[in-house]
N, C-alpha and C positions, 0 to 999 in steps of 0.2 A: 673400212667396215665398222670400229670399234667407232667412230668420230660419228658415223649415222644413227647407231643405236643409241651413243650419249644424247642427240641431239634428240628424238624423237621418247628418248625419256624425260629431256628437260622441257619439251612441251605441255605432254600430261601432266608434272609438277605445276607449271605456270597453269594450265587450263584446271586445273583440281583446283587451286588457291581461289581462284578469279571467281569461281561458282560459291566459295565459302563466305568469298568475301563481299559476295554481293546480296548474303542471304536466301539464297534460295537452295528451295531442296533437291535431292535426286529424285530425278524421276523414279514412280514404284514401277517395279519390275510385272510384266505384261503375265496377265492371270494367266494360269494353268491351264491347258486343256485336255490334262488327262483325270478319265470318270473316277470320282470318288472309290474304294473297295466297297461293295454293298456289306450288311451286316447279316453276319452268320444268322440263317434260321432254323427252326427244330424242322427236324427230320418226321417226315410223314410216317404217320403211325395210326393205328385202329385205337379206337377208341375203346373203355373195356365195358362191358356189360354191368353196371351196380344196380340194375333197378330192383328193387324188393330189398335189398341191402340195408342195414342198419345204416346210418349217415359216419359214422365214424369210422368202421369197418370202411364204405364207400369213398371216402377220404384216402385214407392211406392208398389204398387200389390204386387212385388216381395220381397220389405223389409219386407211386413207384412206377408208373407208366409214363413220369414226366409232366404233368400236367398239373402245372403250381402257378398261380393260386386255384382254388376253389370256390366260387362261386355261389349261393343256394338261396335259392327265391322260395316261398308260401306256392301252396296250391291257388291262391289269388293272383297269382303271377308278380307279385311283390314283393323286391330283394329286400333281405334281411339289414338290419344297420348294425348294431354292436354287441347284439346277445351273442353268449355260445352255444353252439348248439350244443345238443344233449346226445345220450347215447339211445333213446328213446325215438329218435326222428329214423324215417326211414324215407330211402330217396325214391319217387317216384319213375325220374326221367332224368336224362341229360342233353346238353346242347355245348356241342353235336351228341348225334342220338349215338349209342351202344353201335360197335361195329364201322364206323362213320369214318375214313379217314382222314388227318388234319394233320397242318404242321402246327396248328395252334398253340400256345403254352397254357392259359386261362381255359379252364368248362366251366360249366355253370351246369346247378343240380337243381330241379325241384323236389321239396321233401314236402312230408304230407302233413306238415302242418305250418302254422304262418307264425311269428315272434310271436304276437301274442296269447295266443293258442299253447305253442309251447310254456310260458311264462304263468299262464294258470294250470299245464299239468302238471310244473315244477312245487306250484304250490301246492296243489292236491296229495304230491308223494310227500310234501313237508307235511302237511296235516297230518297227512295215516300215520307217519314215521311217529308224532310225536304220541297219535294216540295208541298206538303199538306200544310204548311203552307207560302208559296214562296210569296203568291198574298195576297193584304188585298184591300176590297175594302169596301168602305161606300157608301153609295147609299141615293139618295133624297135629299131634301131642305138642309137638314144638314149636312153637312159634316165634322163635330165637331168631336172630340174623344168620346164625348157622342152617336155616332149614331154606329148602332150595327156594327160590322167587321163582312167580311165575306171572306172565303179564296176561294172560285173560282166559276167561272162564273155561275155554274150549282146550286151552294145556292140562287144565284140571284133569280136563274130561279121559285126558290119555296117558295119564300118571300115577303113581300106586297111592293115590292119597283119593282116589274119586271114589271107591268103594269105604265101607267104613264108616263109622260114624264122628271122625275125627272133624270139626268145623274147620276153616278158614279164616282169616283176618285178612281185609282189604284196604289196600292204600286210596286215592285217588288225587293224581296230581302232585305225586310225595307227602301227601297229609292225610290224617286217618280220617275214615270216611265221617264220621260222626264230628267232623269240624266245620261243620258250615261249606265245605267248599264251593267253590264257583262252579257250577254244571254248566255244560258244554248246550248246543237246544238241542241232540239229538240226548241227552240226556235228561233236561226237564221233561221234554216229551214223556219220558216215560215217568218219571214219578209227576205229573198230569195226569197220566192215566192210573197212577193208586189214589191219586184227591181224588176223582173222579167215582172210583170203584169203593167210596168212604174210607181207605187206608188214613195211614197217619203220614202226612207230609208237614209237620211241625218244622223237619229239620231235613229242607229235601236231600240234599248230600246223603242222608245217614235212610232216607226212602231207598234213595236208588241203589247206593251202598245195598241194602236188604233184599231188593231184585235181582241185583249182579251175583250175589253170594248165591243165591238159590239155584241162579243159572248153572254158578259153578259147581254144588255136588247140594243133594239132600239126606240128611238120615235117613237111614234103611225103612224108620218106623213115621216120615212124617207126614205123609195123609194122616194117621192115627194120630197124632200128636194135638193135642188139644192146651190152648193159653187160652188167658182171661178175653178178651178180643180177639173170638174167632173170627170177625168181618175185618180185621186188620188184617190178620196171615190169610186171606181168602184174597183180599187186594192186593196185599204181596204179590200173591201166586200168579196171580193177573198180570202187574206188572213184570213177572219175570218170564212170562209165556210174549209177551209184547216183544221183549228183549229178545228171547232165545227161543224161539219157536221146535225147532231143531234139536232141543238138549235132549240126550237121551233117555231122561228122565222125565220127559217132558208130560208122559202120563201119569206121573203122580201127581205133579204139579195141577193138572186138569182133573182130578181125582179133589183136592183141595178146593178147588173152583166149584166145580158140580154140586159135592156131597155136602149135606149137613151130620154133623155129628155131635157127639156131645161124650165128656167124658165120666168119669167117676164122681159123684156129689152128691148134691141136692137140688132140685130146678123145681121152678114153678113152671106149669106144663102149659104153655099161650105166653107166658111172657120170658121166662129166661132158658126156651124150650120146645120146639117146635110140635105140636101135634102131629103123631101118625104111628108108623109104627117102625122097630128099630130093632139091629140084632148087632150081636157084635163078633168079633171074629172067631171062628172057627177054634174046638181046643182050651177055651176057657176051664178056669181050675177055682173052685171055693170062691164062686159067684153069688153076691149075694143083691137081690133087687126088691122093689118094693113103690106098691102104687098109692097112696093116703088120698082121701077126700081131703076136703079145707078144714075140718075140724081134726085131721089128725088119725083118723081113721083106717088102720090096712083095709083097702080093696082086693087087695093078690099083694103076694109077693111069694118068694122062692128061695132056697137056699140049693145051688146048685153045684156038686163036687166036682163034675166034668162033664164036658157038650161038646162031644165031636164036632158036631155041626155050627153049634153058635147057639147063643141063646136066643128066644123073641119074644118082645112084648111090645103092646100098641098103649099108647098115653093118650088120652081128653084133655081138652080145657081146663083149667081149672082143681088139677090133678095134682097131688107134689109126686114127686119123681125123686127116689132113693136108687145110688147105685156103688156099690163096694166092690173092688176086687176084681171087676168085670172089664176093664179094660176101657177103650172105646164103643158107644154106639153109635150105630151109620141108620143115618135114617133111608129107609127101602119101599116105604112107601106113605 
């Protein structure tokens, strides 16, 4: 037995040698016929409801229900290539639809707007963003860096500095207004509309500067208030009714517009003066007025200690026109 098995091992030695030495190879071993293992698939699941969803909110929904990557095409049916999207997008629809279910791992979302649609509303909140903070204004006796900032006319409005006759200084752009600054067009816009109204636009910055402040608070007394260029502070007031339609002051402002007035002086009556006739406010105390011909002549005049009512007198062409202590007069007719 031991003498069969020597021999029939030293065969296989001789036959293994002989196949090596003649160069050739072993045959390969005859393929497999057992079926590959198939590859693990996601387990059927409902798909979850995001429509009306913010896109980001709707995102995670989706991660946590397994459903990675995510997908998101334009209401143009046009997938996205590399933006990100925003917190701003809100998802229309999905595929598979809400409810649907799928062993899928990929959906795909339409959101209601397309890359570039989103990429100008990104820009639109950059703009407001920067002009939100465009204006800085301090307001009252102080005008120090310690007094609080505020970026537009409308904080004025709801802050203890809008009543009062304390002014404001306004920034624009980080520089003081009266520097030349770059205006924005919805800005020349308006100081356009004071050239237009005969204002001074010399130095537009420091025009619309003048509108923006008005927007934001006016003296208690400035209908009354009379400067050398009343057609200037009348196109002011123009411009800043243009501006702020809304301010709640906005009827004084239209009170400036409207009215002619004129204050304490002397006027030539047709030229630095409008003809008609004129009273002034209510309450007046040691009023003193007076009508001249052109050679210098009292026509009337009056010396008045107090007038509940107001005082009134009517001027002609050609009239000089004296007025003391009497305050404002508004012309009435």
């Amino acid at each position: 037995m031991k003498r069969l098995i020597s021999a029939v091992l030293t065969a296989l030695v001789v036959a293994s040698l002989a196949a090596c030495g003649s160069g050739q190879q072993a045959a390969a071993p005859a393929p497999s016929t057992q079926t590959p293992t198939p590859t693990k698939t996601q387990a059927m699941r409902a798909v979850p409801d995001v429509t009306g969803k913010p896109f980001l909110d709707a995102r995670s929904t989706l991660w946590h229900a397994d459903f990675n990557p995510v997908t998101f095409v334009g209401p143009d049916g046009k997938k996205w290539g590399n933006s990100a999207p925003d917190e701003m997008l809100k998802v229309v629809s999905s595929k598979p639809a809400a409810g649907q279910m799928t062993d899928a791992t990929t959906i795909e979302v339409t959101v209601d707007m397309t890359e570039g649609q989103q990429a100008a509303a990104l820009d639109a909140k950059a703009a407001a963003y920067k002009l939100s903070i465009r204006y800085e204004l301090r307001c009252g006796s102080d005008y120090s860096a310690s007094a609080p900032l505020l970026h537009s006319y409308k904080e004025v409005w709801s802050s203890n500095y809008y009543k009062g006759s304390e002014d404001c200084t306004l920034s624009i752009g980080g520089k003081d207004m009266y520097g030349h600054v770059p205006l924005l067009p919805q800005e020349q816009a308006i100081v356009d509309t004071i050239g237009a109204h005969g204002g001074d636009i010399s130095d537009p910055s420091g025009a619309f500067g003048a509108a923006y402040k008005l927007c934001a608070k006016v003296a208690p007394d400035y209908a009354d208030q009379t400067v050398a260029r009343m057609d200037w502070k009348k196109a002011d007031a123009i411009g800043a009714l243009a501006l702020c339609p809304d301010a709640p002051h906005a009827a004084v402002l239209q009170e400036v517009v409207n009215s002619i007035k004129v204050g304490e002086g002397t006027y030539t009556v047709g030229k630095e003066m409008d003809p008609g006739t004129y009273q002034t406010r209510p309450g007046v105390k040691d009023c003193y007025w007076s009508r001249t011909n052109g050679g210098g002549g009292i026509i009337a005049n009056d010396m008045v200690g107090f007038a509940p009512n107001g005082v009134t007198v009517t001027v002609y062409p050609g009239e000089g026109f004296e007025s003391e202590r009497c305050g404002t007069w508004t012309k009435i007719g």
